[in-house]
C-alpha positions in Angstrom: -43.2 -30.2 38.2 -46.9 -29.0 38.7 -47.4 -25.1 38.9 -47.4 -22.1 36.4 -44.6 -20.1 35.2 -44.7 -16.2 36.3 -42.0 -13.8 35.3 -40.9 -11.5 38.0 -38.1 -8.7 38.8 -35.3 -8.3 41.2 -32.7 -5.7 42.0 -30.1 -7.0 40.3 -27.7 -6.6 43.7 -29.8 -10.1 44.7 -29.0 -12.3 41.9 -25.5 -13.5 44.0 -27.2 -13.8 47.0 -29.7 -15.8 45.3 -27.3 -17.9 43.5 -25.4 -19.0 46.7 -28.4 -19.2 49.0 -28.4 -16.5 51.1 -31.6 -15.1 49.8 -34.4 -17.7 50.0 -37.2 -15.3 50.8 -38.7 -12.2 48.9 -41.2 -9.5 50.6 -43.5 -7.6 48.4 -46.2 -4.9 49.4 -50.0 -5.5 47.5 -49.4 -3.3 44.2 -46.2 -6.2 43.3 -47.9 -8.7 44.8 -46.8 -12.3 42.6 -49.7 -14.1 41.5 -48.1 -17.5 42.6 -48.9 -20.5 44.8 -46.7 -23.3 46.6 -45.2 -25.2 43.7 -45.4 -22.4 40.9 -42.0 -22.0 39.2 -41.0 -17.9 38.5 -38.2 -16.7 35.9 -36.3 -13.9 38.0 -35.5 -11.3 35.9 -32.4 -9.0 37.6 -32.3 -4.8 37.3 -29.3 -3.9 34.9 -28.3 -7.5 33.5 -29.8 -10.7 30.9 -29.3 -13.1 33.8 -32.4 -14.8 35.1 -33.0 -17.8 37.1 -36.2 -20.6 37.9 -37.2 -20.2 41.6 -39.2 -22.7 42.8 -42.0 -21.3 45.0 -42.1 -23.2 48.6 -44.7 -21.0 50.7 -46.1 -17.8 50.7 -48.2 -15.6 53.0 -48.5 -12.2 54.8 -48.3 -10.3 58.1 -47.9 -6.9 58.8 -44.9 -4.9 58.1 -44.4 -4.5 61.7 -44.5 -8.2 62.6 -41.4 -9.3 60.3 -38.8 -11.0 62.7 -35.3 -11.9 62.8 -36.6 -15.1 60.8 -37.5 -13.4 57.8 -34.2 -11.2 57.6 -32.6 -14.7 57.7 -34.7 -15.9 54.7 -34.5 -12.6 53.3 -30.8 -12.3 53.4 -30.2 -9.6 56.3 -28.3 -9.9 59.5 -31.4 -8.4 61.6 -35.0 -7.3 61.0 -34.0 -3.9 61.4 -31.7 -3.9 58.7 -34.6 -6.1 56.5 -37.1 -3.5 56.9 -34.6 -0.7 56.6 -34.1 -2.3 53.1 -37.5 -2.9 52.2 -37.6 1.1 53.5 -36.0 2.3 50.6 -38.2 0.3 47.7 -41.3 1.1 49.8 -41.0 4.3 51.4 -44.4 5.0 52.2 -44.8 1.1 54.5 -46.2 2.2 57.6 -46.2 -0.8 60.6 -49.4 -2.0 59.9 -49.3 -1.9 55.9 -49.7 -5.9 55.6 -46.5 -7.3 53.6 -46.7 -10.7 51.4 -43.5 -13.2 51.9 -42.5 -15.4 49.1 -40.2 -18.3 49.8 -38.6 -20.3 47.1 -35.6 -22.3 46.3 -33.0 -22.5 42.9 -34.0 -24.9 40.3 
């Protein structure tokens, strides 16, 4: 596979829903920003345990915190946008709606 290898972090509460596909999405605000393009590979590193796992990266790209939709709490995991950015609330508590967000989508390996 072509791409680089970036380490990054999760809360370790996303490892399961990574590991059975619920989360296929990741939102991060500029100062955690991944360096990463399509076809990078990242080790996930998880809060409070050793496990990690190889994400392939399958798009990213940005929009503003108030544009998320219904489609990126799928990706992301969530049952609605509102409880997505309710979420993304509590590890960015200063997002204001037109603070731009980055989206990283990616698969298992």
């Amino acid at each position: 596979m072509k791409g680089k290898t970036t380490d990054v972090n999760f809360d370790g509460i996303y490892y399961d829903w990574i590991m059975n596909g619920r989360k296929r999405q990741t939102i991060r605000t500029p100062p955690k920003r991944w360096d990463v393009i399509k076809g990078d590979i990242v080790t996930a590193h998880f809060t409070g345990s050793d496990k990690t796992l190889q994400l392939l990266i399958e798009g990213t790209g940005y929009k503003s915190f108030k544009n998320l939709s219904n489609v990126d709490a799928e990706l992301e995991g969530f049952d609605s946008v509102g409880e997505l950015k309710d979420a993304l609330l509590i590890y960015y508590p200063n997002l204001i709606p037109e603070n731009r967000v980055y989206y990283y989508r990616f698969h298992m390996i």
